[in-house]
C-alpha positions as CSV (number, residue, x, y, z in Angstrom):
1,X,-61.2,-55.1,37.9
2,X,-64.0,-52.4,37.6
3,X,-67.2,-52.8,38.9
4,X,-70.7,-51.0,40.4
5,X,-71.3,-49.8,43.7
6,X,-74.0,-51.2,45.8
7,X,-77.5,-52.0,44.8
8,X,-80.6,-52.5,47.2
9,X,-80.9,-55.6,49.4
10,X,-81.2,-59.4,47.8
11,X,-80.6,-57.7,44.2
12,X,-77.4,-59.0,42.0
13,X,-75.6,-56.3,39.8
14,X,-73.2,-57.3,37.0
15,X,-69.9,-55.5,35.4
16,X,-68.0,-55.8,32.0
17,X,-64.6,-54.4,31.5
18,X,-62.2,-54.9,28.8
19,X,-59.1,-53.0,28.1
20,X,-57.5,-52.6,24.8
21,X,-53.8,-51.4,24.6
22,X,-50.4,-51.2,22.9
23,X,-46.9,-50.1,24.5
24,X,-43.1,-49.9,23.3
25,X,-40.7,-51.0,26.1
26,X,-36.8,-50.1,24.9
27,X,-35.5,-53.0,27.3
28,X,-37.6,-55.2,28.7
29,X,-34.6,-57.3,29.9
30,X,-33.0,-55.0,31.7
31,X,-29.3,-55.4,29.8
32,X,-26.9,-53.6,30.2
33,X,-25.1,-54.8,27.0
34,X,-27.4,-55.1,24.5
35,X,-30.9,-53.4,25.2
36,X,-33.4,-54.1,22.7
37,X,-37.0,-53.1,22.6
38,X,-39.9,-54.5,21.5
39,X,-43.7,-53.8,20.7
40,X,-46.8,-55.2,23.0
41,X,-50.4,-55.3,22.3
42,X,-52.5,-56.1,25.0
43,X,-55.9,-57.4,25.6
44,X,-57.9,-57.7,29.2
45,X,-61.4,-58.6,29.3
46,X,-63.1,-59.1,32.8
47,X,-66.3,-59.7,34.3
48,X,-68.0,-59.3,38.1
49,X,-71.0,-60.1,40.3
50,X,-71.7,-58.3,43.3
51,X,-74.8,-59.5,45.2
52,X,-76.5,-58.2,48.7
53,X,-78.3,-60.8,50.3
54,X,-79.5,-59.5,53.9
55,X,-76.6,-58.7,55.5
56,X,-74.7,-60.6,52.7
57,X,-72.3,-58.9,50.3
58,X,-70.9,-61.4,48.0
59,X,-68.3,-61.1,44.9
60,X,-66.9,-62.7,42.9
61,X,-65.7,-62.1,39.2
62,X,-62.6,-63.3,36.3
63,X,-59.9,-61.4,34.4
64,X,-57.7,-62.0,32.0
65,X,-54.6,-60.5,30.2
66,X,-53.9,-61.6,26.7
67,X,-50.1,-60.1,26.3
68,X,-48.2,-60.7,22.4
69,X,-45.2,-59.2,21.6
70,X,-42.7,-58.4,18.6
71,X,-40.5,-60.5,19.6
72,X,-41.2,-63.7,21.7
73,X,-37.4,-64.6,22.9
74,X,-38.1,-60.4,24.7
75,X,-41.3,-61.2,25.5
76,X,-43.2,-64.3,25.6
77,X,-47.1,-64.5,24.6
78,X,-49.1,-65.0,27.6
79,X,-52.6,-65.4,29.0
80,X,-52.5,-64.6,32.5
81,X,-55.8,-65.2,34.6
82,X,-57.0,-64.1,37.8
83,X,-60.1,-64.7,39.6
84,X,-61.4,-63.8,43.0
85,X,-64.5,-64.5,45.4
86,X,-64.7,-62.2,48.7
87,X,-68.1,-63.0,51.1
88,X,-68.9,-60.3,53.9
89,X,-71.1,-60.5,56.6
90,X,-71.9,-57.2,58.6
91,X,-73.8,-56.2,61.4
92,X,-74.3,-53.9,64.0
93,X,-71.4,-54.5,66.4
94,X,-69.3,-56.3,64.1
95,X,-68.7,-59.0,61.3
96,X,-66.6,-61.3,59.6
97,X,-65.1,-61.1,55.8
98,X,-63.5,-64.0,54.2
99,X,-62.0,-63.4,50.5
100,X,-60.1,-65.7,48.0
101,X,-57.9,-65.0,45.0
102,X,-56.3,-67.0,42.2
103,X,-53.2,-65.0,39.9
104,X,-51.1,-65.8,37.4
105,X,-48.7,-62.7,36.4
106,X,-45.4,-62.2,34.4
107,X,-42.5,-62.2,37.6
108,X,-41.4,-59.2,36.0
109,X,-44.4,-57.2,36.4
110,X,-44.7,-58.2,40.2
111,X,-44.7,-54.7,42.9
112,X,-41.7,-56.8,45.0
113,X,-38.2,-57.6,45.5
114,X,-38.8,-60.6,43.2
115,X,-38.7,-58.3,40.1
116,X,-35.7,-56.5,40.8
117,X,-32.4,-57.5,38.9
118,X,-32.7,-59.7,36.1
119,X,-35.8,-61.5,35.7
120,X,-36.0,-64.1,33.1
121,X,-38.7,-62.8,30.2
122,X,-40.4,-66.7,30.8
123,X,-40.7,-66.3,34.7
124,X,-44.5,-66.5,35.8
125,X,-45.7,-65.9,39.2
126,X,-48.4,-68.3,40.2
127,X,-50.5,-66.9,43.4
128,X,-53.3,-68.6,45.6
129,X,-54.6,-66.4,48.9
130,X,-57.3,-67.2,51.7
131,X,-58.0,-64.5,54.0
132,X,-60.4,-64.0,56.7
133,X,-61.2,-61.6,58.9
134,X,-63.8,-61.5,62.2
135,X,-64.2,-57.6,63.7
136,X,-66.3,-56.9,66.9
137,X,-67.0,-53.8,69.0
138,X,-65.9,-54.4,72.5
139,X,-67.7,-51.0,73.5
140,X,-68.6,-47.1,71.7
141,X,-65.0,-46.7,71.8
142,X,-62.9,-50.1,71.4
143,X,-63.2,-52.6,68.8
144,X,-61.1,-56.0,68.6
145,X,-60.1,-58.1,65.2
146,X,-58.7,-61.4,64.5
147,X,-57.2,-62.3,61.3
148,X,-55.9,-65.0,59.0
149,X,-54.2,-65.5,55.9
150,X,-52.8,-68.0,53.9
151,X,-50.8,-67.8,50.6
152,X,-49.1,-69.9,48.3
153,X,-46.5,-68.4,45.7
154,X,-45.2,-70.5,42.7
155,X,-42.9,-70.1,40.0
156,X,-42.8,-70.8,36.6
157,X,-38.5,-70.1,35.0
158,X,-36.3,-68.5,36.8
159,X,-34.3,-69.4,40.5
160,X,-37.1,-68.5,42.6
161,X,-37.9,-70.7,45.9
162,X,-41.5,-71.7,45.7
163,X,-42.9,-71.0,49.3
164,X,-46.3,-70.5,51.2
165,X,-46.9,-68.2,54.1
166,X,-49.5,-68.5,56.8
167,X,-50.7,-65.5,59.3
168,X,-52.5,-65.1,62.5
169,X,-53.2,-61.5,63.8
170,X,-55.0,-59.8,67.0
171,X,-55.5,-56.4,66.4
172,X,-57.3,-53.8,69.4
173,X,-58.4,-50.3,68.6
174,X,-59.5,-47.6,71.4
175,X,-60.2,-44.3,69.9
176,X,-59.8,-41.5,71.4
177,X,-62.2,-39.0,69.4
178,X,-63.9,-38.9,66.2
179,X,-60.2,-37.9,64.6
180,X,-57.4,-40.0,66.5
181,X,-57.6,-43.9,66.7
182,X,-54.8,-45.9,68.6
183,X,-54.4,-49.6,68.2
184,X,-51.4,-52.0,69.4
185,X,-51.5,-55.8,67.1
186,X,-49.6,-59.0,67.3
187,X,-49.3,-61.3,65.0
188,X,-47.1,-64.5,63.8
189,X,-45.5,-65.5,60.7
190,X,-45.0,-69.4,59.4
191,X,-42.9,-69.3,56.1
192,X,-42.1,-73.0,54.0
193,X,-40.4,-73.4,50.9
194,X,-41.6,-76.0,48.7
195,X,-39.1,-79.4,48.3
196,X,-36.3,-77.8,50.7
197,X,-38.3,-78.4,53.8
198,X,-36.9,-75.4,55.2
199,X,-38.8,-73.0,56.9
200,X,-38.6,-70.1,59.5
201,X,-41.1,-68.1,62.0
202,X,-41.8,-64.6,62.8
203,X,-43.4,-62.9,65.3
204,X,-44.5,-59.4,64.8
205,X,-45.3,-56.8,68.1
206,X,-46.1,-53.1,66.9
207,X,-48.6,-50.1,67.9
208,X,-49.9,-47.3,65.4
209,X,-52.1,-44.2,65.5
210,X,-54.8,-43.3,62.7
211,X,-55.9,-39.9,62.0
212,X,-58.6,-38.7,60.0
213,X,-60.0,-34.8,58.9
214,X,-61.9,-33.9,56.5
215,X,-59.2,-34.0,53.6
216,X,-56.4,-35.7,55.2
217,X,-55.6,-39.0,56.7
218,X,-53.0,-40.1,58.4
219,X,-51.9,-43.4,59.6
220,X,-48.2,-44.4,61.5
221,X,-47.3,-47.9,63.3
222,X,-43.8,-48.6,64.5
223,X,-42.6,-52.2,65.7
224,X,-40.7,-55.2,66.6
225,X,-40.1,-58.2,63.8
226,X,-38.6,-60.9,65.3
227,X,-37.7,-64.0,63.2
228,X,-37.3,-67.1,65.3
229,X,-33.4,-68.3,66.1
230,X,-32.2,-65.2,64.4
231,X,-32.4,-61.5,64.1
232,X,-34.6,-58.6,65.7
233,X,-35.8,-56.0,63.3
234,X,-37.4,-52.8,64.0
235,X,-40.3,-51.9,61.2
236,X,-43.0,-49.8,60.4
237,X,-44.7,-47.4,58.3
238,X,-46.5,-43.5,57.6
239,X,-49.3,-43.4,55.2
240,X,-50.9,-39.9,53.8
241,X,-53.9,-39.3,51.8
242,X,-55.0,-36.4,50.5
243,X,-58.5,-35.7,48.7
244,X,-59.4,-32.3,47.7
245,X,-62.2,-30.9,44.8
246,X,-59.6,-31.5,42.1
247,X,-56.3,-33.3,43.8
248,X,-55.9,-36.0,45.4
249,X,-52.4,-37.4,46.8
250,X,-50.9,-40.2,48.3
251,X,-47.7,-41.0,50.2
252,X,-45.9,-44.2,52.3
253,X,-42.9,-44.7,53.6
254,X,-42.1,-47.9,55.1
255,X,-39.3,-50.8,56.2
256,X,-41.1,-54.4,56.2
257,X,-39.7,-57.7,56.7
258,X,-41.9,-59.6,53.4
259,X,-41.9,-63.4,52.2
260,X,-39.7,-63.4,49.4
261,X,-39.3,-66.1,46.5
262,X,-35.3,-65.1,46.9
263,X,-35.6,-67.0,50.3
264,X,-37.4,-66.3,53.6
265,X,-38.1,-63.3,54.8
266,X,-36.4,-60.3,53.5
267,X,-36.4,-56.4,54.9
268,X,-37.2,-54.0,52.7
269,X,-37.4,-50.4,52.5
270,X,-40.0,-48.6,50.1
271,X,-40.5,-45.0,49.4
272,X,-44.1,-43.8,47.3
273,X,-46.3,-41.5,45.6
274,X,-48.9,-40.9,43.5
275,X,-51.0,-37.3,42.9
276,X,-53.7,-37.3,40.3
277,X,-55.4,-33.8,39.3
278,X,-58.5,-33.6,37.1
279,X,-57.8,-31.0,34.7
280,X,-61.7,-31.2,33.7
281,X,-64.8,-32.6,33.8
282,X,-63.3,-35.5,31.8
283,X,-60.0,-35.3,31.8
284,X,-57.4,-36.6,34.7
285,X,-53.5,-36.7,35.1
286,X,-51.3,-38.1,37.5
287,X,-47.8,-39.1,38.7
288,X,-47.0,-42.7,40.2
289,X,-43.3,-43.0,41.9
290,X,-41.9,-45.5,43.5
291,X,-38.6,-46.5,45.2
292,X,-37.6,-49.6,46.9
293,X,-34.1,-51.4,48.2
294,X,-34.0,-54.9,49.5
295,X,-31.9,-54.6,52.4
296,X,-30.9,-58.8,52.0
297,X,-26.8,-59.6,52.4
298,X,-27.2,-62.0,49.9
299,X,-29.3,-60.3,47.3
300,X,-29.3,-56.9,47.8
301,X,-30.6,-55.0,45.2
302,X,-32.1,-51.6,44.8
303,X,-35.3,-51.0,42.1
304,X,-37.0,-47.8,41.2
305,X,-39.9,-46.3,38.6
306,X,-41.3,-43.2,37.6
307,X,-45.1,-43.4,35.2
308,X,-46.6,-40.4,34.3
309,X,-50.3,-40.3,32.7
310,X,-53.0,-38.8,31.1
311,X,-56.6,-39.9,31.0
312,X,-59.5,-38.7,29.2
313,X,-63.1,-39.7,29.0
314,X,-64.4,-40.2,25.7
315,X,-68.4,-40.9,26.8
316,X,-70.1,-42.6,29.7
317,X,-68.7,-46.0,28.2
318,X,-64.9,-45.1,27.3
319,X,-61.8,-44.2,28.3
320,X,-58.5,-43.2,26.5
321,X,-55.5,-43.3,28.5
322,X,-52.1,-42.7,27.9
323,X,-48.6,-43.2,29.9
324,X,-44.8,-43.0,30.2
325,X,-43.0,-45.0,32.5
326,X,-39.5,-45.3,33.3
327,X,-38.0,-47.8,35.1
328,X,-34.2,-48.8,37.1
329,X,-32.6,-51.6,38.5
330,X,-29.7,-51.6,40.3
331,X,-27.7,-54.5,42.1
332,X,-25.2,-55.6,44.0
333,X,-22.3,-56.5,41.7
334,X,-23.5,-55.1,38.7
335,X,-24.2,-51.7,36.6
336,X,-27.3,-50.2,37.1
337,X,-29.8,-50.3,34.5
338,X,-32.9,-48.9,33.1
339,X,-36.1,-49.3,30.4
340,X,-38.8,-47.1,29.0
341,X,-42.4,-47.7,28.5
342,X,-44.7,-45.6,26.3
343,X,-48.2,-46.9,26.3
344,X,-51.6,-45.9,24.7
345,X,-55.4,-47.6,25.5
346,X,-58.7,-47.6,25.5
347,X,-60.8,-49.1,28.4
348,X,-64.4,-50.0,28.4
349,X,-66.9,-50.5,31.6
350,X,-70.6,-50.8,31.6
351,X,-72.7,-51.9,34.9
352,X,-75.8,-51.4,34.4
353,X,-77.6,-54.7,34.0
């Protein structure tokens, strides 16, 4: 979803977006016996409202993706909506922001554990999330956040567990300089699965440092994950990002314990990328990798892709893009497999009105 920056104070601003694309996939299924391929044509129209009332920023807005394929059995026609409304409320020592979110995708296209392995082509992920957040400045120095989140994850096909998740977090931040930023959070975990009655808790302990330059930021937390009648697991993460005149690159590592629709919570390690250079005025290309293994006994599987683009801006109005993606799934039990994407579209944004 695309839309315009800020405008002045009690003033609404509107966006348009639609996306126009076709791709070739060589196995979308991810067989290892009998890959077949099959063309898509895609079509994602969306709109957005951003309004400043006072101290009022509101949003709210609706997408769509219109997917048909070559071959339906491969990959099914879908429409596959998602909607959002976000309301924040700053001031000068603090604030609160509470945001909502509505998503329908293909399983198969989910960034997770749930798309490694064979998906079935049908499987649709069905996502509802309530956040909120309250921030307030203790001092010049020290700042302390509360937070809260509730989602609920359903599934269309396939042997997924539907579940829902719920969040609390206290987060306090001292920093040390303009540059360096300490902060130690706690937070705990509630995890349900839908007609199993099961469920399990977590509580989470960990400390992290931010770091910012003029170019470069940094950002590293380490912890403790601690799941309630079972198993202690130590997580955590280091973030990079780069911005320069013409680069800009980003990198994470990290080993999370995530909600899963396998089952509970599941540890995970995930390696990424992504470096974009603007080789002109209008013209940008970039590298996206990513690497991921779910550490789970029981489902342990290992999932990996590589997309490589180019992007070129026709006018004020349009872009062309194209990409090449290539993509691996590896697990337990079974041969390792792969698919190919080439893709080609135009995109189209106007916000001025």
């Amino acid at each position: 979803m695309l839309y315009s920056g800020y405008g002045r104070a009690d003033s609404w601003q509107q966006a348009v977006t639609a996306r126009v694309s076709t791709e070739y996939e060589t196995n979308p299924a991810m067989s290892s016996t009998s890959p077949e391929g099959v063309w898509r044509g895609l079509f994602e129209p969306g709109y957005a409202l951003i309004g400043m009332v006072g101290d009022n920023e509101i949003r709210t807005g609706l997408a769509v993706q219109m997917a048909r394929a070559s071959n339906k059995k491969l990959s099914p026609d879908r429409d596959s909506p998602s909607v959002f409304l976000n309301w924040l409320r700053q001031g000068e020592t603090g604030g609160f922001d509470i945001s909502s979110r509505y998503t329908e995708v293909s399983t198969r296209e989910v960034d997770g554990i749930d798309a490694a392995g064979l998906v079935p082509a049908s499987s649709t992920r069905v996502s509802r999330t309530l956040t909120g957040k309250w921030n307030k400045e203790m001092s010049e120095l020290s700042t302390v956040s509360l937070d809260g989140s509730y989602d609920r994850v359903s599934y269309r096909g396939g042997t997924y567990v539907n579940y829902s998740t719920q969040t609390v977090g206290l987060t306090f931040s001292r920093a040390w300089d303009e540059h360096i930023t300490p902060y130690i959070r706690v937070s705990g975990n509630k995890y349900e699965s839908e007609g199993e009655g099961q469920s399990s808790r977590r509580n989470d302990a960990s400390i992290g440092l931010d770091w910012k330059a003029e170019y470069l930021v940094w950002s590293m937390q380490a912890g403790q994950s601690r799941v309630v009648g079972g198993n202690t697991s130590t997580q955590g993460s280091v973030e990079t990002k780069y911005t320069g005149q013409l680069n800009q690159l980003g990198l994470i590592a990290s080993r999370q314990v995530v909600p899963s629709g396998l089952g509970g919570f599941v540890k995970a390690d995930q390696l990424s990328g992504n470096w974009s250079y603007a080789l002109s005025e209008y013209s940008r290309t970039g590298l996206n990798l990513v690497w991921q293994k779910n550490l789970s006994s029981e489902n342990s599987s290992t999932s990996a892709s590589s997309d490589v683009w180019l992007e070129h801006n026709l006018n004020a109005l349009w872009t062309l893009r194209t990409h090449y993606q290539h993509r691996t799934s590896d697990v337990a039990g079974s041969e390792s497999v792969s698919s190919d994407i080439f893709g080609l579209s135009f995109a189209y944004a106007y916000s001025d009105f």
